[in-house]
PDB file of the backbone (N, CA, C, O) and the ligand in Angstrom, with CONECT records:
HET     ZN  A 101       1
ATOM      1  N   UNK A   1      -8.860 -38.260 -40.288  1.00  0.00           N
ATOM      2  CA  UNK A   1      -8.921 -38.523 -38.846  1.00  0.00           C
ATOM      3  C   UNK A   1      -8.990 -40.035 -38.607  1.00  0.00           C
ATOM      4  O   UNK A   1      -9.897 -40.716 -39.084  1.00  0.00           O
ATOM      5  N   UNK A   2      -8.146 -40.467 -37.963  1.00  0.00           N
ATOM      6  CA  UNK A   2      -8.090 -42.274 -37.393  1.00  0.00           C
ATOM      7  C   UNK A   2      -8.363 -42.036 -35.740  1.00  0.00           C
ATOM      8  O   UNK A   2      -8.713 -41.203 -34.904  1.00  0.00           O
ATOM      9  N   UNK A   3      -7.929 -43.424 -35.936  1.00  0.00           N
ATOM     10  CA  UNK A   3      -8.220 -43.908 -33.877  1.00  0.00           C
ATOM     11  C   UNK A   3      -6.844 -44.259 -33.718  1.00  0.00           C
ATOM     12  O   UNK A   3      -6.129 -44.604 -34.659  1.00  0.00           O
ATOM     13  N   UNK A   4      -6.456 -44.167 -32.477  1.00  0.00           N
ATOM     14  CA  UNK A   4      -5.303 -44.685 -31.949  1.00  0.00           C
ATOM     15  C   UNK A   4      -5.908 -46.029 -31.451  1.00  0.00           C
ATOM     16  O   UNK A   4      -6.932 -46.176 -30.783  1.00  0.00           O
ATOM     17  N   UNK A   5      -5.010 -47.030 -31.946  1.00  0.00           N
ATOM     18  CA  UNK A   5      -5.082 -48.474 -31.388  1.00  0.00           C
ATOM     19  C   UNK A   5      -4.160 -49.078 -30.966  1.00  0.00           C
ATOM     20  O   UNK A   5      -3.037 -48.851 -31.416  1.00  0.00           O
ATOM     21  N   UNK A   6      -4.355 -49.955 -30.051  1.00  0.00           N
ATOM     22  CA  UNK A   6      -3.092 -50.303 -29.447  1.00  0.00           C
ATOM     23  C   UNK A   6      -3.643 -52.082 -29.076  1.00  0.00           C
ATOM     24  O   UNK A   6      -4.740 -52.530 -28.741  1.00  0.00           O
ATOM     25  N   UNK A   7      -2.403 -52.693 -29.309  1.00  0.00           N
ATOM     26  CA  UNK A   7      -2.436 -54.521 -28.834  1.00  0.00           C
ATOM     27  C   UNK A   7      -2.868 -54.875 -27.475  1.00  0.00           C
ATOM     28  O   UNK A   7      -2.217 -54.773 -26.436  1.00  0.00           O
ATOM     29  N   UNK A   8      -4.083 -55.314 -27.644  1.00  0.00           N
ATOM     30  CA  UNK A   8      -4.293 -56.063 -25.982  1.00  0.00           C
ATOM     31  C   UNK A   8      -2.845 -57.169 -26.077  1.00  0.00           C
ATOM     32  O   UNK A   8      -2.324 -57.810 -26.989  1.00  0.00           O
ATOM     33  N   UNK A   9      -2.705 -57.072 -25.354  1.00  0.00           N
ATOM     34  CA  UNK A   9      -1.526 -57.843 -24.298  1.00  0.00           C
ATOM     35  C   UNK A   9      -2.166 -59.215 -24.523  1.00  0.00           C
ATOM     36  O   UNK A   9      -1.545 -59.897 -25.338  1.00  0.00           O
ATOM     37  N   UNK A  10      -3.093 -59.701 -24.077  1.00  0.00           N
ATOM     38  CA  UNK A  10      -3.872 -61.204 -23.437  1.00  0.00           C
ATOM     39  C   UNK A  10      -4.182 -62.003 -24.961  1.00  0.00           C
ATOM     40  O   UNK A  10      -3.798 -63.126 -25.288  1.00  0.00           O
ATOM     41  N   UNK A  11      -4.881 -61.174 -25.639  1.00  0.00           N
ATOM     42  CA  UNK A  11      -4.840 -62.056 -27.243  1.00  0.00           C
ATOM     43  C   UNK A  11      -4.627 -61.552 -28.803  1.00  0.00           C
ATOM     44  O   UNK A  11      -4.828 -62.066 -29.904  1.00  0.00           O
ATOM     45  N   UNK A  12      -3.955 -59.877 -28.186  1.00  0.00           N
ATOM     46  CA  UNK A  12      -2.638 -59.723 -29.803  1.00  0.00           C
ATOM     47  C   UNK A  12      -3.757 -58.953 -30.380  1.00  0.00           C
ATOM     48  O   UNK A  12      -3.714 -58.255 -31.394  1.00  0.00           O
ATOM     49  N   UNK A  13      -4.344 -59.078 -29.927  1.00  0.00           N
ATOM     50  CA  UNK A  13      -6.105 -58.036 -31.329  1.00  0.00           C
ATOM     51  C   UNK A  13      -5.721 -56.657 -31.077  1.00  0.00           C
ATOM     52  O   UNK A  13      -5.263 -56.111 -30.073  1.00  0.00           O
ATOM     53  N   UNK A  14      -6.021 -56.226 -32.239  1.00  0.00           N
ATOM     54  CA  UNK A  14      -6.190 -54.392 -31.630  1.00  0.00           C
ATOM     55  C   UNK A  14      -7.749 -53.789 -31.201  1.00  0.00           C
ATOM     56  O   UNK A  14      -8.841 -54.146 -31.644  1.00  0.00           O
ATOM     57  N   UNK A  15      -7.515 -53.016 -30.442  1.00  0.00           N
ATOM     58  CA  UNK A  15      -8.133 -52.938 -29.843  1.00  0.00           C
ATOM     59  C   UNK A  15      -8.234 -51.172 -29.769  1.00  0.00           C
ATOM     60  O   UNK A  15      -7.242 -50.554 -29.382  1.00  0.00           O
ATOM     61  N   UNK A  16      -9.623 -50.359 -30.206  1.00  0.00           N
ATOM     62  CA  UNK A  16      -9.204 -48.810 -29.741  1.00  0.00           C
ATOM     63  C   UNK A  16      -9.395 -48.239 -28.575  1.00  0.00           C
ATOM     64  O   UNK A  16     -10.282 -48.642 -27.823  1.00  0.00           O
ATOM     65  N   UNK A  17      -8.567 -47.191 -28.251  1.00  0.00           N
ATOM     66  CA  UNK A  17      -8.007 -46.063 -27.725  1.00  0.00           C
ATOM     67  C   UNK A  17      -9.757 -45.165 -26.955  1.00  0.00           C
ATOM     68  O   UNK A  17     -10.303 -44.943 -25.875  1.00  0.00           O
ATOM     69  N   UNK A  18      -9.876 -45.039 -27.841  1.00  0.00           N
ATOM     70  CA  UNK A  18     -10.770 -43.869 -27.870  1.00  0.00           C
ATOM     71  C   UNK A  18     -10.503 -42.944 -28.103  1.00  0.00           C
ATOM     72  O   UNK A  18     -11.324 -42.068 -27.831  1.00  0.00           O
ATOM     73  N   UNK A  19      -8.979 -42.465 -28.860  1.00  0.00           N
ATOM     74  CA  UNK A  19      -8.495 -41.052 -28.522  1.00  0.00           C
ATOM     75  C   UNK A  19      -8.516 -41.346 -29.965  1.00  0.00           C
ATOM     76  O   UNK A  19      -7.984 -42.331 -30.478  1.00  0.00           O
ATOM     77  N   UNK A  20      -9.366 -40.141 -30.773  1.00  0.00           N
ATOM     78  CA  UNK A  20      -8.957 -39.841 -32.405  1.00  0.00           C
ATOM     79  C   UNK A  20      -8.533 -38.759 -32.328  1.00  0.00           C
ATOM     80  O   UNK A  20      -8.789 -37.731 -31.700  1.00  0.00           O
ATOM     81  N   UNK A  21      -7.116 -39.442 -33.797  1.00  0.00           N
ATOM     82  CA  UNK A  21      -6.506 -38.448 -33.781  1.00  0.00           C
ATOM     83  C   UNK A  21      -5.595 -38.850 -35.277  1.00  0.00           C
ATOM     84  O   UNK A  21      -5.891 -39.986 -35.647  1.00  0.00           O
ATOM     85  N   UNK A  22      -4.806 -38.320 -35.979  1.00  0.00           N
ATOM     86  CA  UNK A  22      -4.452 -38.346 -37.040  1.00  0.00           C
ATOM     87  C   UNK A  22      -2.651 -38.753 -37.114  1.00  0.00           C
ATOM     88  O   UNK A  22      -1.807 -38.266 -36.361  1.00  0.00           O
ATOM     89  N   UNK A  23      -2.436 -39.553 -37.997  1.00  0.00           N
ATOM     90  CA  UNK A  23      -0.991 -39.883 -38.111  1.00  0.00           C
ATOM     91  C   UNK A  23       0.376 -38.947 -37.711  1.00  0.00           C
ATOM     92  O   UNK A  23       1.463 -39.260 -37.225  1.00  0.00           O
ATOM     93  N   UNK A  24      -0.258 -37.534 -38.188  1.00  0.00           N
ATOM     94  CA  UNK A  24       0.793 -36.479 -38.804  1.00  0.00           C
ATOM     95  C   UNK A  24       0.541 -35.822 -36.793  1.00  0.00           C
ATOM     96  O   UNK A  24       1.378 -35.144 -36.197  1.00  0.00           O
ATOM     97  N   UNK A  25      -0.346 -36.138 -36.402  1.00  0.00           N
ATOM     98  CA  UNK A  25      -1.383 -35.071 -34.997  1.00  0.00           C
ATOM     99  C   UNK A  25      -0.149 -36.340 -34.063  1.00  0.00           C
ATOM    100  O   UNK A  25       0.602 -35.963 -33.163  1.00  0.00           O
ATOM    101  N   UNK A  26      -0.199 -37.302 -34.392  1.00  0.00           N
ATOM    102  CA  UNK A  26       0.321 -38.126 -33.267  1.00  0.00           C
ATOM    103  C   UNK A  26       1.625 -38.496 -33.355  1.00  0.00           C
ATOM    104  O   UNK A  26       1.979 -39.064 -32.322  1.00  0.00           O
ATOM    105  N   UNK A  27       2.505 -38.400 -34.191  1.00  0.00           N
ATOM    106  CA  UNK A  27       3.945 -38.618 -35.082  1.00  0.00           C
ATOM    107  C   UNK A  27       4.442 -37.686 -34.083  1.00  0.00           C
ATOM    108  O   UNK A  27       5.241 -38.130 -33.259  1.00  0.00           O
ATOM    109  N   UNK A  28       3.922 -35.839 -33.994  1.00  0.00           N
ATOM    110  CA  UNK A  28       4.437 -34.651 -33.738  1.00  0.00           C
ATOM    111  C   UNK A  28       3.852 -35.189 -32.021  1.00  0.00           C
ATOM    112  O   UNK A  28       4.754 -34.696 -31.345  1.00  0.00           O
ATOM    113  N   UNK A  29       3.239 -35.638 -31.369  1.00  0.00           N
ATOM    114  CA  UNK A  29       2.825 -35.478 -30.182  1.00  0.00           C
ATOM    115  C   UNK A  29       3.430 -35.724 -29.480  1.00  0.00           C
ATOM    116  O   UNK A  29       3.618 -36.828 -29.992  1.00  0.00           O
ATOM    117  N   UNK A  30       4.182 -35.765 -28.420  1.00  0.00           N
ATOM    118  CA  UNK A  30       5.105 -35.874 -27.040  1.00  0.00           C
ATOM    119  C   UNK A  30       4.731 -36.916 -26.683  1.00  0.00           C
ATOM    120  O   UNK A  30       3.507 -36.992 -26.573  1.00  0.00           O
ATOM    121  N   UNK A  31       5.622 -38.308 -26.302  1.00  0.00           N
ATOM    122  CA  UNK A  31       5.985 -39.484 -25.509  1.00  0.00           C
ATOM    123  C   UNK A  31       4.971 -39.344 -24.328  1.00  0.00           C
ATOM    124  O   UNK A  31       5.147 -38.582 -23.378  1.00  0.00           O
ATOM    125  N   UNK A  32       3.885 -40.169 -24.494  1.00  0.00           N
ATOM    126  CA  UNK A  32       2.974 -40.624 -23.321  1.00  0.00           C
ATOM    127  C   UNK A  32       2.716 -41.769 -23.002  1.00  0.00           C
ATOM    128  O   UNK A  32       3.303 -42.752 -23.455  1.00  0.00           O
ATOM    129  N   UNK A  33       1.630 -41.800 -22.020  1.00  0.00           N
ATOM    130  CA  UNK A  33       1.012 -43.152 -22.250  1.00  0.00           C
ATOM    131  C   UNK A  33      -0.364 -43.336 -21.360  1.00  0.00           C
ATOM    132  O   UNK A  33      -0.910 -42.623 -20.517  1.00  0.00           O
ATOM    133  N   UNK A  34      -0.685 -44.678 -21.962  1.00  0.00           N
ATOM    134  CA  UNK A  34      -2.481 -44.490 -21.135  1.00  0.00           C
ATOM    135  C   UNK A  34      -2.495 -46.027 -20.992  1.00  0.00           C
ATOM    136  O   UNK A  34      -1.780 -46.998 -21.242  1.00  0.00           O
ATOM    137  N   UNK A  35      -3.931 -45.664 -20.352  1.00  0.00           N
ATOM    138  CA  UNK A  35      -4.819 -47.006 -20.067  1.00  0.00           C
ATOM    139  C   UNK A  35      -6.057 -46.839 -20.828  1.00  0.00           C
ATOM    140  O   UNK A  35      -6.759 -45.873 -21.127  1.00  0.00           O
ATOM    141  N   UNK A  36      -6.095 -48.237 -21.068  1.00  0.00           N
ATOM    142  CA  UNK A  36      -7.226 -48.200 -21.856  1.00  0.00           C
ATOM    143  C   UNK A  36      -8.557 -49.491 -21.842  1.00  0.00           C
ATOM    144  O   UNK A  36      -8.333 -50.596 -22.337  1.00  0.00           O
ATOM    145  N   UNK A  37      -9.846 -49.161 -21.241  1.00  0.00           N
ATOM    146  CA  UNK A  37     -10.495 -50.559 -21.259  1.00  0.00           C
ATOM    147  C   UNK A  37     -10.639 -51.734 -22.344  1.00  0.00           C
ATOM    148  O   UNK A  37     -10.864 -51.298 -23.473  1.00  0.00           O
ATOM    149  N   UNK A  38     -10.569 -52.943 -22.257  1.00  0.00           N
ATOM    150  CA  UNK A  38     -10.316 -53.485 -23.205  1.00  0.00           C
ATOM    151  C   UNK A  38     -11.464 -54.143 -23.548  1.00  0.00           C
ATOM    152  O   UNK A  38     -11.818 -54.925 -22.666  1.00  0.00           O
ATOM    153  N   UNK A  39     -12.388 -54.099 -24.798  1.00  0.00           N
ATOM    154  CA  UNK A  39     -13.654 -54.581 -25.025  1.00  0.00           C
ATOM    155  C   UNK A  39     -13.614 -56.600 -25.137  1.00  0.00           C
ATOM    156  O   UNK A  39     -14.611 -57.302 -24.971  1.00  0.00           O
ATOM    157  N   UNK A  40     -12.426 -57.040 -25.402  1.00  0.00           N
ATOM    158  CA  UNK A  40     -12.054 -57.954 -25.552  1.00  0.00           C
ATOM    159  C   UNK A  40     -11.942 -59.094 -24.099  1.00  0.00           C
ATOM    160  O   UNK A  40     -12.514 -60.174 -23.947  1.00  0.00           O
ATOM    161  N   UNK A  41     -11.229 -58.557 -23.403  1.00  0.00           N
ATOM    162  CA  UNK A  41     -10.739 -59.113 -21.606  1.00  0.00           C
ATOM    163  C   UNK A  41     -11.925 -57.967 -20.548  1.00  0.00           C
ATOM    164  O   UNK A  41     -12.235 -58.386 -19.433  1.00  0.00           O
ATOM    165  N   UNK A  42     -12.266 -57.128 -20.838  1.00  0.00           N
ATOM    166  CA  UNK A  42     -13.132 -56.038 -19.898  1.00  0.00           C
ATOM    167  C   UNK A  42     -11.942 -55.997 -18.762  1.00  0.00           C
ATOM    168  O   UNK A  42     -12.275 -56.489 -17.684  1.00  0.00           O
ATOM    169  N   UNK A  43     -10.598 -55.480 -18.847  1.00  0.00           N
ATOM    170  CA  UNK A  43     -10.387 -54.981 -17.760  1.00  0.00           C
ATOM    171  C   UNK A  43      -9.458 -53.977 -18.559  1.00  0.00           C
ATOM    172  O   UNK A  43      -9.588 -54.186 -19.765  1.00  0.00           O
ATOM    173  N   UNK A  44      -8.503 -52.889 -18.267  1.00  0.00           N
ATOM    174  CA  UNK A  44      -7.772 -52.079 -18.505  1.00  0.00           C
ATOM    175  C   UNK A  44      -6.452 -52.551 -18.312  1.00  0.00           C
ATOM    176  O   UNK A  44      -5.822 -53.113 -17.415  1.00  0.00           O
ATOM    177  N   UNK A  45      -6.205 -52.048 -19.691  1.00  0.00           N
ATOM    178  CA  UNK A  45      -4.803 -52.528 -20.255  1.00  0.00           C
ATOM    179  C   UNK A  45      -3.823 -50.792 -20.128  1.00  0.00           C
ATOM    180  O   UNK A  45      -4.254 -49.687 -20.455  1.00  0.00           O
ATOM    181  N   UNK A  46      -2.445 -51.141 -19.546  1.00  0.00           N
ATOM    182  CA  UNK A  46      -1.598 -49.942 -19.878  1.00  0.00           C
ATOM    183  C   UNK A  46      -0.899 -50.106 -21.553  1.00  0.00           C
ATOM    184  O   UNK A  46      -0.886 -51.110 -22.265  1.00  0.00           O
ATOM    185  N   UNK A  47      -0.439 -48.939 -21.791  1.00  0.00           N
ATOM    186  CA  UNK A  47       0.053 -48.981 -22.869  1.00  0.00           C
ATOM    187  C   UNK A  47       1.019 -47.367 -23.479  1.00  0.00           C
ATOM    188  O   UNK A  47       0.718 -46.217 -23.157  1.00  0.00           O
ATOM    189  N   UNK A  48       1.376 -47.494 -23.762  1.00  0.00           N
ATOM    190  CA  UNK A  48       2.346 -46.302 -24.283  1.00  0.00           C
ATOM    191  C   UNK A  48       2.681 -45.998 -25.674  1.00  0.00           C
ATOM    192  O   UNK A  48       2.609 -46.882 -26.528  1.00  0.00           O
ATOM    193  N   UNK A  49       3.037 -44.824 -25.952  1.00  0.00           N
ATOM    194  CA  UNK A  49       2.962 -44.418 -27.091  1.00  0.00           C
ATOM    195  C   UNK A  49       3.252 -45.420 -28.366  1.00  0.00           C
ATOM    196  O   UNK A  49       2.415 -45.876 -29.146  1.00  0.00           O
ATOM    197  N   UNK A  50       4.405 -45.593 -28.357  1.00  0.00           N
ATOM    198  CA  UNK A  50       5.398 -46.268 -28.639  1.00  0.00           C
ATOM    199  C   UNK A  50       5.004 -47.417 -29.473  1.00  0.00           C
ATOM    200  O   UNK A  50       5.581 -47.783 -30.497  1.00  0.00           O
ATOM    201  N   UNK A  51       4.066 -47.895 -28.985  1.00  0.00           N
ATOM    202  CA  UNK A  51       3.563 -49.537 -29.065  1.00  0.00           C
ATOM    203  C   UNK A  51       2.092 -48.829 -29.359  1.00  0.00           C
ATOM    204  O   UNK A  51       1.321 -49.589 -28.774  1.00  0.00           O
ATOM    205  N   UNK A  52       1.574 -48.145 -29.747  1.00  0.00           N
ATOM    206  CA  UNK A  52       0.231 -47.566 -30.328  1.00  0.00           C
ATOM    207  C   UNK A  52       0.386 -47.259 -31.834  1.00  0.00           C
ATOM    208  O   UNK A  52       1.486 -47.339 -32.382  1.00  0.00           O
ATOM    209  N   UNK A  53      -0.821 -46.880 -32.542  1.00  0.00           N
ATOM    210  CA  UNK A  53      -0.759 -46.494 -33.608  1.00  0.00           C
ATOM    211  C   UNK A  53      -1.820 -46.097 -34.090  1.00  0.00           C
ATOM    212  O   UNK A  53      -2.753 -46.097 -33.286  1.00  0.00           O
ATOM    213  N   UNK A  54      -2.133 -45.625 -35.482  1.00  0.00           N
ATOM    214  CA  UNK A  54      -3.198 -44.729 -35.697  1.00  0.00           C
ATOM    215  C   UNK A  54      -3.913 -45.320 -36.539  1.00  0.00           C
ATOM    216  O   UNK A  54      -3.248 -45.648 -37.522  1.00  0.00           O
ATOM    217  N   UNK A  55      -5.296 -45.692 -36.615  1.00  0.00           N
ATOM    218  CA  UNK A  55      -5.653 -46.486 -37.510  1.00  0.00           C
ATOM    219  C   UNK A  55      -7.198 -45.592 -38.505  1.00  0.00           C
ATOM    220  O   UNK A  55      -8.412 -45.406 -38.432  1.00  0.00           O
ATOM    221  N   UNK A  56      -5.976 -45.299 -39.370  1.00  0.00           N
ATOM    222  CA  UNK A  56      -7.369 -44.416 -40.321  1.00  0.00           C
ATOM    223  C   UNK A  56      -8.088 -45.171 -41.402  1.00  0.00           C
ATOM    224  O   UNK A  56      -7.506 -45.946 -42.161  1.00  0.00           O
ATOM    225  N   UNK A  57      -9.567 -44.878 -41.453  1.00  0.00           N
ATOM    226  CA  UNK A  57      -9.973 -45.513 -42.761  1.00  0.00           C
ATOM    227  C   UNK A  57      -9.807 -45.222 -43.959  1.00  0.00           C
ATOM    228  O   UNK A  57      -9.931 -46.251 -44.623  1.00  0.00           O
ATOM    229  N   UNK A  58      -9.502 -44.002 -44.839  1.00  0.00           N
ATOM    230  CA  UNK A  58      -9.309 -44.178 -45.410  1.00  0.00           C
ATOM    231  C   UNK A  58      -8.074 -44.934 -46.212  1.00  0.00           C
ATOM    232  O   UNK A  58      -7.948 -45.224 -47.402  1.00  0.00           O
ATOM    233  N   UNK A  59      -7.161 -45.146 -44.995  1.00  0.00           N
ATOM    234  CA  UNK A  59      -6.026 -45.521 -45.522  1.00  0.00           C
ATOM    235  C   UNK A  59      -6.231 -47.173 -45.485  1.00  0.00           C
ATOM    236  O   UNK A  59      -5.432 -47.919 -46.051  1.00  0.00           O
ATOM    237  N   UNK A  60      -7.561 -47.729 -44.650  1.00  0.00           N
ATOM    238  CA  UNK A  60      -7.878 -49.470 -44.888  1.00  0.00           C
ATOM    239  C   UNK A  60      -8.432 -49.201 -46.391  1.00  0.00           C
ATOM    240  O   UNK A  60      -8.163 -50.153 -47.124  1.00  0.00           O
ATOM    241  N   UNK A  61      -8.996 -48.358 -46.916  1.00  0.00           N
ATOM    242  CA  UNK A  61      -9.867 -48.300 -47.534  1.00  0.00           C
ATOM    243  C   UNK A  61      -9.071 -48.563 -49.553  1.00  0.00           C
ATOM    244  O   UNK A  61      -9.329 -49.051 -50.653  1.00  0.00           O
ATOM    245  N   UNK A  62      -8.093 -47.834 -48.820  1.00  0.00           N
ATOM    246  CA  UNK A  62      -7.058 -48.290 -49.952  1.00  0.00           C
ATOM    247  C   UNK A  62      -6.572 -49.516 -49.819  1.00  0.00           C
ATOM    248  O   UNK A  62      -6.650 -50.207 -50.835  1.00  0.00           O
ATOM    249  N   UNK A  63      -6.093 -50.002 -48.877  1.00  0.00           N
ATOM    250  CA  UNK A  63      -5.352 -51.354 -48.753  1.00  0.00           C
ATOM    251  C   UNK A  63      -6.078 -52.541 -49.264  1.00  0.00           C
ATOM    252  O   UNK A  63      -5.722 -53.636 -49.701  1.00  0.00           O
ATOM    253  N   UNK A  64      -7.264 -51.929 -49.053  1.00  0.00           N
ATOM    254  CA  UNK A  64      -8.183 -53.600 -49.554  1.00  0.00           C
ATOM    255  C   UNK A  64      -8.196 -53.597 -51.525  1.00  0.00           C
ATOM    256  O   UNK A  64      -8.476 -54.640 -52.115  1.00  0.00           O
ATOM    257  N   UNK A  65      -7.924 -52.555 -52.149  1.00  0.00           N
ATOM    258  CA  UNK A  65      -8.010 -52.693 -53.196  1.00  0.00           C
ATOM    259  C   UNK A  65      -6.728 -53.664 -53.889  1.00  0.00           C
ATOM    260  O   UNK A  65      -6.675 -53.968 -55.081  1.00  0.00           O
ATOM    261  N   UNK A  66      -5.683 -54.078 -52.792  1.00  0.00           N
ATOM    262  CA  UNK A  66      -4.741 -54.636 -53.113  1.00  0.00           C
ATOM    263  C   UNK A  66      -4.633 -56.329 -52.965  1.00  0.00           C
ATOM    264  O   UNK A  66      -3.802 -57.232 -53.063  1.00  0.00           O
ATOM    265  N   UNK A  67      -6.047 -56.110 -52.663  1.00  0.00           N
ATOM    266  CA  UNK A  67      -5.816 -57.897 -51.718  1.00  0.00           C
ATOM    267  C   UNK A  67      -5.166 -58.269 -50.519  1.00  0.00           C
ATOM    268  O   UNK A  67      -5.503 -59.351 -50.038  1.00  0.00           O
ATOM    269  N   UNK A  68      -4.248 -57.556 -49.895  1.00  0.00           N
ATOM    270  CA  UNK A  68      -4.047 -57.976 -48.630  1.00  0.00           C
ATOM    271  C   UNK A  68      -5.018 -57.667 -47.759  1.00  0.00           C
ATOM    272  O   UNK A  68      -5.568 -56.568 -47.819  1.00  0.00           O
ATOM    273  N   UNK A  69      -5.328 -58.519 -46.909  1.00  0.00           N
ATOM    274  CA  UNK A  69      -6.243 -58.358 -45.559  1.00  0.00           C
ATOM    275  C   UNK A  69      -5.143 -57.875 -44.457  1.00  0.00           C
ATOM    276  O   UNK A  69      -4.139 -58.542 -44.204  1.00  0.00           O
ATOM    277  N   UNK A  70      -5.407 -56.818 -43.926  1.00  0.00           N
ATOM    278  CA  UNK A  70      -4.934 -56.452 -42.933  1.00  0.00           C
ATOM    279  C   UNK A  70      -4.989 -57.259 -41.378  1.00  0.00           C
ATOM    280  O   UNK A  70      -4.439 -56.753 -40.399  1.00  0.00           O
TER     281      UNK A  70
HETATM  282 ZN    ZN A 101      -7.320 -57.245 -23.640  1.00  0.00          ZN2+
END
């Protein structure tokens, strides 16, 4: 299970969703889109599927064994 995250607009960070949900759960899910408050700017950002993504730990959890910083 991950988070959907999506790019604040104002300074490029990701930023979550609040909506968890899984790679394979959101790949299969139907073209939407939301708003979302941004902990970064405090105001609500739009955003759409498209330009979102799913951010699971175990899958950071592997990446760091490689040396890249995400
Ligand atoms: Zn923002």
């Amino acid at each position: 299970m991950g988070m959907l995250m999506v790019k604040c607009p104002q300074t490029g960070r990701a930023i979550p969703t609040g909506i968890a949900t899984d790679r394979e759960r959101f790949r299969c899910s139907a073209v939407f889109f939301g708003r979302t408050r941004c902990p970064i700017c405090s105001v609500d950002h739009a955003w759409f599927a498209q330009e979102a993504w799913v951010d699971e730990p175990a899958l950071r959890a592997r990446r760091r064994g490689t040396g890249v910083l995400a």
